[in-house]
N, C-alpha and C positions, 0 to 999 in steps of 0.2 A: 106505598100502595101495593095491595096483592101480597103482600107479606115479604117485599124484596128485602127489607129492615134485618128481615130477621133471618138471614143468609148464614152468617156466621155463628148463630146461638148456638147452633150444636143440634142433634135428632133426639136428645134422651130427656124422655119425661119421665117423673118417678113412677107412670103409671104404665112405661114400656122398658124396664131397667130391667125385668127376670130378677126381680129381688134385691139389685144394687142401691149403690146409690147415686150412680150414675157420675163417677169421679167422683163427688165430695168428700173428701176428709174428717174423721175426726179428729179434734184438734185441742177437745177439752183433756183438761188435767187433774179429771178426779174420775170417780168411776161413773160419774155421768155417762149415759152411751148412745147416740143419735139412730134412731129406729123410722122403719118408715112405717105408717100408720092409714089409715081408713074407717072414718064415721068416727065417733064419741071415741069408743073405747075407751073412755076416763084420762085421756091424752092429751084432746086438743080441741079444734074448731068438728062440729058434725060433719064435715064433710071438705074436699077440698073448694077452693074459687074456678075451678073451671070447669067440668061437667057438674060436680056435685058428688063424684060416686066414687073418685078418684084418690090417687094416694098423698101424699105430704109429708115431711120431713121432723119429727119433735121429740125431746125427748120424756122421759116418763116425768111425771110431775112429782117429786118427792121431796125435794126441801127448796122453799123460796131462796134462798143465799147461799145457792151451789152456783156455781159458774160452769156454762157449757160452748165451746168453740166448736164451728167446722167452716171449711175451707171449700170453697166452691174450685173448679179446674179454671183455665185459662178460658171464657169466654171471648170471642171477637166483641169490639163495637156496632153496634144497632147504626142502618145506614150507609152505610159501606156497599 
């Protein structure tokens, strides 16, 4: 309740990073390259799930059968 859950998440959204990406790693192995993005831009979803107008994590769309990894930091567990 009140957002006590989410204590440990951490303060960074990709829409208050200054450009990062907020700890996450890339972790793929080819020259795939995780970008952050906003709206269409031929990338991803029109918009993020929480305001709408916000940022999100993907990478370019250029061949279905490339593999791309990344690595999120250590978050705490929810409820705590």
């Amino acid at each position: 309740p009140g957002g006590s859950d989410e204590a440990q998440c951490g303060s960074c959204t990709f829409d208050n990073n200054n450009g990062t990406l907020c700890g996450w790693k890339d972790f793929s192995f080819s020259d795939l390259e995780w970008v952050l993005a906003t709206g269409n831009a031929n990338m991803g979803p029109p918009s993020d799930h929480t305001t709408g107008n916000g940022f999100y994590i993907t990478v370019p769309p250029t061949d279905f059968f490339r593999f791309a990894s990344i690595r999120s930091p250590i978050i705490g567990p929810a409820g705590i």
